[in-house]
C-alpha positions in Angstrom: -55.1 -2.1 -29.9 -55.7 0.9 -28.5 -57.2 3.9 -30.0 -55.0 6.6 -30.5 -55.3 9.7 -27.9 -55.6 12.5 -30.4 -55.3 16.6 -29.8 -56.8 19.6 -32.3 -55.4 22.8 -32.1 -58.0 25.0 -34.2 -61.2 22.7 -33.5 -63.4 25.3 -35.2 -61.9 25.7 -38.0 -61.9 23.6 -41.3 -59.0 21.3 -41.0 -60.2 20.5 -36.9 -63.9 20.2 -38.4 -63.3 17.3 -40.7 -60.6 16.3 -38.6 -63.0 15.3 -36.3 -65.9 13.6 -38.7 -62.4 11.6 -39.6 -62.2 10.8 -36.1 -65.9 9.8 -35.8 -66.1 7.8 -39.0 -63.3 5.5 -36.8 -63.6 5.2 -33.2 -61.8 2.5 -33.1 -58.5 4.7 -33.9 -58.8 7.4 -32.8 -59.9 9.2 -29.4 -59.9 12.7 -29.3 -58.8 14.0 -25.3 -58.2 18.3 -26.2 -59.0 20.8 -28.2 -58.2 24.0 -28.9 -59.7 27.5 -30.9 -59.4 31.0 -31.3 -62.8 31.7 -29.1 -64.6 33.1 -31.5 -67.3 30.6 -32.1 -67.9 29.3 -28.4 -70.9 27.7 -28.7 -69.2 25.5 -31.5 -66.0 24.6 -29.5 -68.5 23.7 -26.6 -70.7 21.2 -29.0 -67.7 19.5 -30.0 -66.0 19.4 -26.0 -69.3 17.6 -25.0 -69.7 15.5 -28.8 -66.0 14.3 -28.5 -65.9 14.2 -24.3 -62.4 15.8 -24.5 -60.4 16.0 -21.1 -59.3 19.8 -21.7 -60.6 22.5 -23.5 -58.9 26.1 -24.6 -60.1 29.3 -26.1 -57.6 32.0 -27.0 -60.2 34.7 -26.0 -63.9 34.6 -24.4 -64.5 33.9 -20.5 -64.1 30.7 -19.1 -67.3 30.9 -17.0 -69.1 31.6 -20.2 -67.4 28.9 -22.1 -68.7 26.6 -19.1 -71.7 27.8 -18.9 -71.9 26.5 -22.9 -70.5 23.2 -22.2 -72.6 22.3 -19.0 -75.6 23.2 -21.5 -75.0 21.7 -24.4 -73.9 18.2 -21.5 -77.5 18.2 -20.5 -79.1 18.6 -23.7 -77.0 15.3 -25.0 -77.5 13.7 -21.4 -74.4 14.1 -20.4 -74.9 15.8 -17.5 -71.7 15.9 -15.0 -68.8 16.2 -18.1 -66.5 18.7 -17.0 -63.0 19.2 -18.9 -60.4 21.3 -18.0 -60.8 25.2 -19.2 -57.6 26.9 -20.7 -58.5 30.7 -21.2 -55.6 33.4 -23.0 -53.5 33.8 -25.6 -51.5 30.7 -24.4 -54.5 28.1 -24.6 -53.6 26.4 -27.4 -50.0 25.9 -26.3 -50.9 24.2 -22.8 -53.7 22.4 -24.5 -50.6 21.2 -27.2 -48.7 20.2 -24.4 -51.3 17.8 -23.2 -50.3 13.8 -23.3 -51.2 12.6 -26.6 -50.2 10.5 -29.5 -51.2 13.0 -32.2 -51.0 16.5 -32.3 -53.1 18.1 -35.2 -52.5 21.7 -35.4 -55.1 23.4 -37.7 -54.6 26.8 -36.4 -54.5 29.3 -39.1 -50.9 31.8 -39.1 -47.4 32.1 -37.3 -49.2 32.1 -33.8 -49.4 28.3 -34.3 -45.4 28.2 -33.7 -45.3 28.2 -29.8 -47.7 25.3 -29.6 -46.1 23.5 -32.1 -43.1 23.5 -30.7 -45.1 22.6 -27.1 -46.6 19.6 -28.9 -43.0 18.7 -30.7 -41.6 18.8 -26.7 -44.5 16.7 -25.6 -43.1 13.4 -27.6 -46.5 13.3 -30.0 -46.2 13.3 -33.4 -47.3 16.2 -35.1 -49.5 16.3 -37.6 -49.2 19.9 -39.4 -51.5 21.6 -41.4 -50.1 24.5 -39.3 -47.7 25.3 -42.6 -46.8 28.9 -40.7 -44.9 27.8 -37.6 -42.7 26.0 -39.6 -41.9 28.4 -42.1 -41.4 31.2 -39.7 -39.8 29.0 -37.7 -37.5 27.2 -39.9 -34.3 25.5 -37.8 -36.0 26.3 -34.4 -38.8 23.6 -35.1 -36.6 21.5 -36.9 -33.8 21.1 -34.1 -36.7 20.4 -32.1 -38.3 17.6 -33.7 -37.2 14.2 -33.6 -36.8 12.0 -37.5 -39.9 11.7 -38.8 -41.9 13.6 -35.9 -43.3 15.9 -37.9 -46.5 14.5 -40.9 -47.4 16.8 -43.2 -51.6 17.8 -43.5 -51.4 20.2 -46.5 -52.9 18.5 -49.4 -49.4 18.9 -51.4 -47.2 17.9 -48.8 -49.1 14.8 -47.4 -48.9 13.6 -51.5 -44.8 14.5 -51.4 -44.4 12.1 -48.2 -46.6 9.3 -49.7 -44.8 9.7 -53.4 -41.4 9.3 -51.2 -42.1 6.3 -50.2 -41.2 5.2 -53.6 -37.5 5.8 -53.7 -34.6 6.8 -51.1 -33.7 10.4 -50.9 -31.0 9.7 -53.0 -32.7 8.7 -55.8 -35.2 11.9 -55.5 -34.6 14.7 -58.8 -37.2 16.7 -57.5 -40.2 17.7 -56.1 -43.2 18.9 -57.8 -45.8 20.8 -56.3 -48.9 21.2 -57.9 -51.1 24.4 -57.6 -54.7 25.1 -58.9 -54.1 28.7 -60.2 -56.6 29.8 -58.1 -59.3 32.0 -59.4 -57.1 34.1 -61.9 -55.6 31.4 -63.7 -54.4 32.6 -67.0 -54.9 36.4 -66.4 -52.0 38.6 -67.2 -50.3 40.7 -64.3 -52.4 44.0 -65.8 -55.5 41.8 -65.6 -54.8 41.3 -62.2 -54.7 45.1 -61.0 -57.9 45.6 -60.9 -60.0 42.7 -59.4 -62.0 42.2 -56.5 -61.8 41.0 -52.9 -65.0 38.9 -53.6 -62.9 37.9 -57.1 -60.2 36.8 -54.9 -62.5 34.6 -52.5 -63.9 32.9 -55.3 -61.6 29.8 -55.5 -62.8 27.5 -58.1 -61.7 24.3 -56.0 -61.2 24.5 -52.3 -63.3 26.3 -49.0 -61.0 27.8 -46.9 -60.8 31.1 -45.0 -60.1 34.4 -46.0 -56.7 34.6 -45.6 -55.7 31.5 -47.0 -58.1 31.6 -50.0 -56.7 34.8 -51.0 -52.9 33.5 -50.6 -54.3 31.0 -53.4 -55.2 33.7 -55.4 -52.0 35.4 -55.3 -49.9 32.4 -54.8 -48.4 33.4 -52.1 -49.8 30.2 -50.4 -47.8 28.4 -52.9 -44.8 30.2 -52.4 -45.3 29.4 -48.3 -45.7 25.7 -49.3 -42.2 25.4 -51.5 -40.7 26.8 -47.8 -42.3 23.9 -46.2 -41.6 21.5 -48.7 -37.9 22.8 -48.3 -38.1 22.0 -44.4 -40.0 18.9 -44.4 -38.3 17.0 -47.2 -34.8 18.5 -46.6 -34.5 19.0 -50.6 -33.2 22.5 -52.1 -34.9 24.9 -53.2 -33.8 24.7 -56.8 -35.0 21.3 -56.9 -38.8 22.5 -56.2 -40.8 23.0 -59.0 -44.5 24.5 -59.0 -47.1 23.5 -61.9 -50.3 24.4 -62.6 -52.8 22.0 -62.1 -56.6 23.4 -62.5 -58.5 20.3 -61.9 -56.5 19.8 -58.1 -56.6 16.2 -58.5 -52.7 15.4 -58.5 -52.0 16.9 -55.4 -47.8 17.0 -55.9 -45.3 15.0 -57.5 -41.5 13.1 -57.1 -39.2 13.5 -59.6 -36.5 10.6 -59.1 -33.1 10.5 -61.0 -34.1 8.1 -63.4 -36.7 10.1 -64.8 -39.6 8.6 -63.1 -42.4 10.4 -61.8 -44.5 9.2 -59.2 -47.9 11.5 -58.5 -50.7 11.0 -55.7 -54.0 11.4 -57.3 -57.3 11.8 -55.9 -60.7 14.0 -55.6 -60.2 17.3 -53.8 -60.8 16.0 -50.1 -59.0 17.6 -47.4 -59.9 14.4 -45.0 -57.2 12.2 -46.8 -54.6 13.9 -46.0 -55.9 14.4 -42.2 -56.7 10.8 -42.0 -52.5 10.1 -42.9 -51.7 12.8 -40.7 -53.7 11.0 -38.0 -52.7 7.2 -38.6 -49.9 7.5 -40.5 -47.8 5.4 -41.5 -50.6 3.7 -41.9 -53.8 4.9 -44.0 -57.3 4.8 -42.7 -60.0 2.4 -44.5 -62.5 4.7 -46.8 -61.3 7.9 -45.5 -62.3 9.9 -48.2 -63.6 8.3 -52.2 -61.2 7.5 -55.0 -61.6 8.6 -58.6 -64.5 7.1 -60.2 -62.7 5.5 -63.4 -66.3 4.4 -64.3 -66.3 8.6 -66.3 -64.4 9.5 -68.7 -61.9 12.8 -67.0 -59.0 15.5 -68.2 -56.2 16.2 -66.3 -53.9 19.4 -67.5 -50.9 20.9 -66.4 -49.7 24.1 -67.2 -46.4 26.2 -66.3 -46.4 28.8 -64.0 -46.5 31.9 -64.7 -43.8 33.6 -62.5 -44.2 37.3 -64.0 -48.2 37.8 -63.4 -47.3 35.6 -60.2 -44.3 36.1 -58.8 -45.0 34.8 -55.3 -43.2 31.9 -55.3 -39.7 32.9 -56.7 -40.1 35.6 -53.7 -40.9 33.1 -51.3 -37.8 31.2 -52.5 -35.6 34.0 -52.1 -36.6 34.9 -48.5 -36.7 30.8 -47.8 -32.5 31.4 -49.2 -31.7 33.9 -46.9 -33.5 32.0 -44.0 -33.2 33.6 -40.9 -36.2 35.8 -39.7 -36.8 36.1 -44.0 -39.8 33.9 -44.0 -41.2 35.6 -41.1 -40.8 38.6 -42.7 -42.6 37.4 -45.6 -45.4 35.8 -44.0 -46.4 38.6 -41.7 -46.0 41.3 -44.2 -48.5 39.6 -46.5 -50.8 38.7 -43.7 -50.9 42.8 -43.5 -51.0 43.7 -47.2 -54.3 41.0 -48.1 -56.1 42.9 -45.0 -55.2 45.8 -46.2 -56.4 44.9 -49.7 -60.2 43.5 -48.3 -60.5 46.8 -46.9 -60.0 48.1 -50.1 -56.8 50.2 -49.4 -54.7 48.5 -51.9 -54.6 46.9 -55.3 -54.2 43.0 -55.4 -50.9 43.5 -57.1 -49.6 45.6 -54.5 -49.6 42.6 -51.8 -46.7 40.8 -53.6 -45.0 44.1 -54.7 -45.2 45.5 -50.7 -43.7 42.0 -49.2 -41.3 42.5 -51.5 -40.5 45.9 -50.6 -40.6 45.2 -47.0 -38.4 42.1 -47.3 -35.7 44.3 -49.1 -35.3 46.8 -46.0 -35.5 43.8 -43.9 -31.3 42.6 -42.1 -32.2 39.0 -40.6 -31.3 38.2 -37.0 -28.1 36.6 -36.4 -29.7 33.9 -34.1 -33.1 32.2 -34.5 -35.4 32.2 -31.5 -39.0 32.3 -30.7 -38.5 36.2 -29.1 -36.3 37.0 -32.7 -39.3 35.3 -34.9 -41.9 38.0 -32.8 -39.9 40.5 -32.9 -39.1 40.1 -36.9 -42.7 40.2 -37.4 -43.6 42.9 -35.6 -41.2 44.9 -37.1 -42.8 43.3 -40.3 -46.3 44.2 -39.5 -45.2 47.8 -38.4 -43.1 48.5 -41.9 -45.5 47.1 -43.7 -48.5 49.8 -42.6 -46.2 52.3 -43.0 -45.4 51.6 -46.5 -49.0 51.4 -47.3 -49.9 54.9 -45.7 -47.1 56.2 -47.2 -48.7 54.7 -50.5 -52.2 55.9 -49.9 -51.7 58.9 -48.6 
């Protein structure tokens, strides 16, 4: 059998990282022949062109002579002199690079500018494997009208644990879903407790390394709310049929409800290369891609309810996921602009909910989803969102 030809979007970041030490732990899957990144760690990007011999190569911003400069050094320092891939330079790299024949799309890139390429990768034929949770939640009907049954494979932790619970029951038997969350950093604390911590507070998530942004959606739980959307989208389940518990310890990564009171849970130790691995092979699972639980010590698993008043980031998300449309987008880009407005110390960390909230109230929906209505929604998002918050500082 032949490996499988596989394309990153978002090499350089931590989902395209382990995706490819997944990929090198079984070369006899999986061939990586692109990749993609934002630019801003070239010399990275041009390590892993010449480690995994891709075909192509994109960078949403740099110079391509400089990124080949990179590549042809780091070639002859790991004697592969004479490897050349293609160079995709611009803000449209990662969408040509998408487009590339492939089995497997995995599109790691980080916010809502991962929707054109994965709608280029869903045209391609691949499958798509999406940790990408922002083009489908700003894109809603647009990506799903696009994709084919069972196109799309989740990569977030929760979701990935959803699809494999599933495969217990049909959808008819399915209650509900269950998502689990960690409660981030500020589990417990009371909304008035929350007013007054810290950006480096906020980054300090007790379970998971991610980035800035999506670390501090964890804090709020704004990721959460985003991941409900997706769940929504993926799973084709309504909203009032998706629950959110608190699960500190981030072992059970979600849970299926089914109507005859069943439960059915995927468990294991906090490893983001499980769920890449799936999103990779799946249907089928690759051989010792991450460890199990080690039943050999003794372990406590809790589960609390959310607290919807200190965080009410979900119930908002739901809402704006109810009035679909350019909602979500609205949503997701006004919080994008309220957490950088909080790290630069502008705003409290309870003001990031309470402003996409206020922004989503003023907001009118378009009457037809596109990829030009989903920009323009979240410009006008972006814009009313930094006036609200001058208006507020001021």
């Amino acid at each position: 059998m032949q490996p499988r030809k596989i394309v990153i979007l978002g090499s350089t970041g931590s989902i395209g990282t382990q995706a490819i030490e997944v990929i090198d732990a079984a070369p006899h899957l999986f061939e990586v022949v692109a990749l993609s990144a934002g630019g801003g760690n070239p010399k990275l990007i041009a390590q892993q062109a010449v480690h995994t011999q891709a075909q192509a190569v994109g960078v949403a911003k740099g110079e391509a002579a400089k990124l080949r400069e990179l590549i042809d050094h780091q070639a002859a320092k790991s004697g592969l002199a004479g490897y050349s891939p293609e160079i995709f330079v611009g803000p449209n790299a990662s969408t040509h690079i998408a487009a590339i024949a492939a089995d497997v799309v995995l599109n790691g890139i980080t916010g809502s500018i991962g929707l054109a390429p994965t709608l280029a990768a869903l045209a391609s034929g691949a499958t798509l494997a999406l940790a990408n949770k922002e083009s489908l939640i700003v894109g809603g009907a647009l990506v799903k009208a696009a994709a084919r049954p069972g196109q799309i494979v989740p990569v977030d932790s929760e979701h990935s644990a959803i699809a494999q619970c599933l495969r217990s029951g049909s959808a008819q038997e399915v209650e509900k879903l269950i998502l689990t969350a960690s409660g981030g950093p500020f589990r417990g604390r009371s909304r008035e407790q929350l007013r007054d911590v810290t950006p480096q507070e906020a980054l300090a998530h007790p379970t998971w390394d991610m980035g800035l942004m999506v670390t501090t959606n964890s804090a709020s739980l704004v990721n959460k709310g985003l991941e409900v959307i997706e769940a929504h989208l993926l799973f084709d389940v309504p909203l009032d049929r998706i629950d959110v518990v608190v699960h500190p310890q981030s072992v059970v990564h979600s849970m299926v409800q089914f109507v005859d009171g069943s439960i059915i849970a995927q468990a294991s130790p906090p490893d983001m290369r499980l769920p890449i691995a799936l999103g990779l092979g799946w249907p089928d699972r690759v051989p010792r891609a991450a460890q199990a639980c080690d039943w050999t010590r003794a372990a406590s698993w809790t589960f609390e309810p959310l607290d919807s008043i200190a965080f009410p980031a979900v119930e908002l998300a739901k809402d704006a996921a109810k009035q679909a449309s350019t909602f979500p987008a609205v949503f997701n880009a006004a919080n994008e602009e309220a957490v950088e407005a909080f790290h630069a110390g502008r705003i409290r960390f309870t003001d990031i909910v309470d402003t996409v909230e206020s922004v989503l109230s003023e907001h009118s929906g378009s009457s037809e989803l596109t990829v030009d209505s989903v920009l323009e929604a979240e410009v006008w998002a972006r814009a009313r969102t930094h006036d609200r918050l001058a208006t507020s500082t001021s």
